[in-house]
MARROTI-480971 format. One record per residue (C-alpha): x, y, z. Coordinates in steps of 0.001 Angstrom, whole numbers, padded with zeros to 6 digits, always signed. Layout:
N
XYZ...
% end
This chain:
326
-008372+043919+001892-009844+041664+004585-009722+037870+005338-011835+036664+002890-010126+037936+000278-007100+036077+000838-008350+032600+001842-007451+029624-000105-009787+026517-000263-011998+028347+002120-009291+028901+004221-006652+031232+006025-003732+031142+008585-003306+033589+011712+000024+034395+009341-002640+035336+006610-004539+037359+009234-001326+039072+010612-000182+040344+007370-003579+042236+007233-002753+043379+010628-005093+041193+011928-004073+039381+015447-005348+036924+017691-007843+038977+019908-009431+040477+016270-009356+036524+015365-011156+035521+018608-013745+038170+018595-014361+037225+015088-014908+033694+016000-016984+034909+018031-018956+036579+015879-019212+033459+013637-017643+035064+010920-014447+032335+011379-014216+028841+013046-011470+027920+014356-010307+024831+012226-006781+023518+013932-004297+025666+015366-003489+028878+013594-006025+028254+010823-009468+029360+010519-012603+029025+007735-013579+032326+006890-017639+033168+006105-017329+035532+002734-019713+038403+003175-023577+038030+001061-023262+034026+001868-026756+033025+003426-024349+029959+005170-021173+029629+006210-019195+027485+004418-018990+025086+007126-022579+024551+007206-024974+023065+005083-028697+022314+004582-028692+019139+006135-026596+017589+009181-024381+015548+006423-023867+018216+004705-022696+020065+007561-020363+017206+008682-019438+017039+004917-018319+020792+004688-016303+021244+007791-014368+017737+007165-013472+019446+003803-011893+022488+005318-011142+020821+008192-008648+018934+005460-007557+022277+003304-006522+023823+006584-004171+020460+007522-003167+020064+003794-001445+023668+003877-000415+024191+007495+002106+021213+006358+003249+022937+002883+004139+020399+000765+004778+017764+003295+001537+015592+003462-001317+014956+001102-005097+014290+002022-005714+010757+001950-008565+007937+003112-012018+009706+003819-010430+012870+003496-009218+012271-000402-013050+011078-000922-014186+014400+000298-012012+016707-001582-012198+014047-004825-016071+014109-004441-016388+010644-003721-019121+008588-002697-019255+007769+000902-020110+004872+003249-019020+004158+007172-016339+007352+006933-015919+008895+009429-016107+012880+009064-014943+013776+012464-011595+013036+012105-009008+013896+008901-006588+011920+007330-003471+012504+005451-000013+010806+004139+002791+012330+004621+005312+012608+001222+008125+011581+002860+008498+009701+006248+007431+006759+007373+006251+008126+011150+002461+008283+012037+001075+011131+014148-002233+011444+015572-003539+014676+016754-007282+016006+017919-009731+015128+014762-006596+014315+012503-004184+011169+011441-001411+011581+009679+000145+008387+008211+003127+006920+006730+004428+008043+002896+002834+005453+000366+005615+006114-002095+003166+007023-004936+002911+010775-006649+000033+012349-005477-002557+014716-007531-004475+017869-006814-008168+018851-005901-008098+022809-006034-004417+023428-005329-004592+020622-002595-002455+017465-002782-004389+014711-002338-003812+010883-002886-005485+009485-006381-009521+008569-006149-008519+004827-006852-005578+004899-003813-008439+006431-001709-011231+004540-002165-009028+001444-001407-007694+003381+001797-010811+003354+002978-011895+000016+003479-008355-000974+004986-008302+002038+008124-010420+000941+010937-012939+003328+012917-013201+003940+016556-011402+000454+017322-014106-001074+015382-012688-003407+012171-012009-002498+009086-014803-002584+006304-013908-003641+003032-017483-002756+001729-016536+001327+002278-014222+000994-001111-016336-001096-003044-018863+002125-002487-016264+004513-003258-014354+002651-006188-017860+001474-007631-018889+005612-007399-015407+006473-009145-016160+003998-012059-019724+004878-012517-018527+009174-012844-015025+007680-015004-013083+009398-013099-011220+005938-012693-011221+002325-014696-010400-000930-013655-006813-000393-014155-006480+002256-012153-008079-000027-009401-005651-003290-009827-002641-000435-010151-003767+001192-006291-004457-002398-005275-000353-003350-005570+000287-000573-003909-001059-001887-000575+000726-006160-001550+001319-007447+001712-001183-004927+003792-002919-007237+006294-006608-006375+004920-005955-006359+001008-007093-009656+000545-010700-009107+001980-010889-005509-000332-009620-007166-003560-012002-009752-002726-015081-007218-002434-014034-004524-005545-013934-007267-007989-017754-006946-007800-017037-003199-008553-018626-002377-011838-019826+001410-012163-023236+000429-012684-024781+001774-009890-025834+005327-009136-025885+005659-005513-024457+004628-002785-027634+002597-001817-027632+000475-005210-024248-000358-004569-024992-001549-001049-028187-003500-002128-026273-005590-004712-023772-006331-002163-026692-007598+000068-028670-009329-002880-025596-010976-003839-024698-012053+000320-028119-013496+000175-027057-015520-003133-029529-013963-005689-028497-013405-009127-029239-010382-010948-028490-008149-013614-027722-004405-012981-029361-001552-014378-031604-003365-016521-033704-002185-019559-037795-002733-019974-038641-000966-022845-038327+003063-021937-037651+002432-018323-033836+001408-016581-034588-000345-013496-032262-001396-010973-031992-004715-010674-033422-007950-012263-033549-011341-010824-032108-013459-013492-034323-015708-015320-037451-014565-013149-040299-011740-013172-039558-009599-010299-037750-006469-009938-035546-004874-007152-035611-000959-006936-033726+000903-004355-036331+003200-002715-034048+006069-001957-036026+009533-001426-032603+011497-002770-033083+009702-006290-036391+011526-006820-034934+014876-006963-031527+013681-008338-031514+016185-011438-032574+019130-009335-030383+021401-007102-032534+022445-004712-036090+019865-005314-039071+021392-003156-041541+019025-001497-043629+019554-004888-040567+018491-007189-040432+015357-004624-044390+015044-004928-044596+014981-008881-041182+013203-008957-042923+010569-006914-045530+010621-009305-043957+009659-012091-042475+006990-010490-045788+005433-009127-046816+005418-013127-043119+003901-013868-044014+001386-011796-047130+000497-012847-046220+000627-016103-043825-002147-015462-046329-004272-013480-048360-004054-016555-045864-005924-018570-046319-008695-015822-043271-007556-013825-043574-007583-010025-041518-004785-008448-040235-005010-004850-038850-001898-003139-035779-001833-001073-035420+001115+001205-032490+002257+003834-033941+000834+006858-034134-002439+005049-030203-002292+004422-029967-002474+008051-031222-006114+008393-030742-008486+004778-033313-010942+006678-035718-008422+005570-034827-007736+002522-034982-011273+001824-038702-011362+002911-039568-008891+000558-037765-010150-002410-038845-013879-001842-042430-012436-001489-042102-011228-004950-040591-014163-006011-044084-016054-005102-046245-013254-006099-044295-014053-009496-044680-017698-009435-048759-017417-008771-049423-014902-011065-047406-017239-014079-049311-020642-012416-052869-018236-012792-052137-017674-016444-050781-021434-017365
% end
């Protein structure tokens, strides 16, 4: 029997590796070999044998960052046995939430039964919220509606809280079902009297489920900041688009690449090419019908001045092309 054989959630502890007969110069030289990392004290991710990654790796920086948070949480989840649950960030990751201004370096749990907070090297642990707790894979773990309402209350790096992290995570939840509505106004009295509640009610009551990404949800919180009014996953005949100006021509897509490949596991650049494709003759299919489409990408996010520009640009392309035929 060797390590990986007895790791849980990815993970096992130097007690694991001791019953095997296993001690800590055989656990360093196997760090060193890259067949463990070294995930807190006395626990270490093991890399199971015909794997082409470790499990703390992935094929992309986030998922990288993604991967080790999550057994950067199993390994903090057990070493206290019963005596904290993943929470914040950390809950997200382990409920497969959707993400936005979380930061993956450090974990975050609650403990079941004390009131003290404790902050250690990549790790908070905070105060009991009185509230049962669930699993994810034998891990406790606060419920995806208590987390996604975490988030937006914890600042980051001394930087302020932001409310709009749980209207992404709450707005992902509803879209999958893993919650409802109720389940959001039940978390919500959980935190009564927390000095940021107000500002994150405020924000999730715009949280619908409609949107499929992380992006959407962000560009109807900026269309909405810039006081447009639109309607959500819209239907034109065959096609859903994203969003519709109300009462006018012109439609909003989010132009994010990860869409194209959305229903693939592992798209190739010719999946993304002839994904792409069929968008271009989406779109044009929809200009045909005397829809203009305007196309919001990530950078954009960054600055709502221009995604302003673009959509009032539309807005007039609109307004010419009705004035031509009138």
């Amino acid at each position: 029997m060797d390590l990986h054989s007895v790791a849980i959630n990815g993970v096992v502890s130097a007690a694991d590796a001791a019953r095997l007969g296993i001690g800590p110069y055989e656990l360093r030289r196997l760090c060193a070999l890259g067949l463990l990392r070294r995930m807190i004290r006395g626990w270490y991710a093991v890399w199971p044998p015909g794997h082409p990654l470790p499990p703390w790796q992935g094929k992309t920086r986030w998922e990288s960052q993604h991967n080790h948070h999550r057994l950067l949480t199993a390994a903090l989840v057990r070493s206290f046995d019963g005596r904290a649950a993943a929470s914040h960030g950390s809950a997200l990751v382990l409920h497969a939430g959707r993400l936005h201004l979380v930061d993956l370096a450090t974990a975050h749990l609650c403990r079941l039964s004390s009131e003290n907070t404790r902050h250690r090297k990549h790790a908070v642990l905070h105060p009991s919220i009185n509230l049962p707790v669930t699993e994810v894979a034998g891990l406790a773990c606060v419920p995806p509606a208590v987390a996604a309402i975490q988030v937006g209350l914890i600042e980051r790096a001394g930087a302020p809280a932001q409310p709009i992290a749980s209207l992404v995570a709450a707005d992902g939840f509803l879209h999958d079902r893993v919650i409802n509505l109720a389940d959001l106004a039940g978390a919500m009295d959980v935190f009564r009297g927390h000095p940021g509640i107000p500002a994150v009610r405020s924000i999730l009551a715009h949280a619908d489920g409609l949107h499929e990404s992380v992006g959407e949800t962000l560009l109807a919180a900026c269309l909405r900041g810039l006081g447009y009014h639109f309607a959500a996953q819209a239907r034109h005949g065959d096609y859903r688009v994203d969003f519709e100006l109300v009462g006018e021509p012109v439609i909003i897509e989010f132009d994010g690449l990860g869409k194209y490949g959305a229903d693939l596991a592992d798209p190739t650049p010719d999946d993304l090419r002839r994904a792409l494709g069929r968008e271009k003759g989406r779109e044009d299919a929809l200009r045909q019908t005397g829809y203009v489409v305007v196309r919001i990408t990530w950078r954009d996010l960054h600055t709502p001045k221009v995604v302003f520009e673009k959509v009032e640009q539309a807005r007039a392309q609109a307004r010419r092309a009705h004035a031509s035929t009138h």
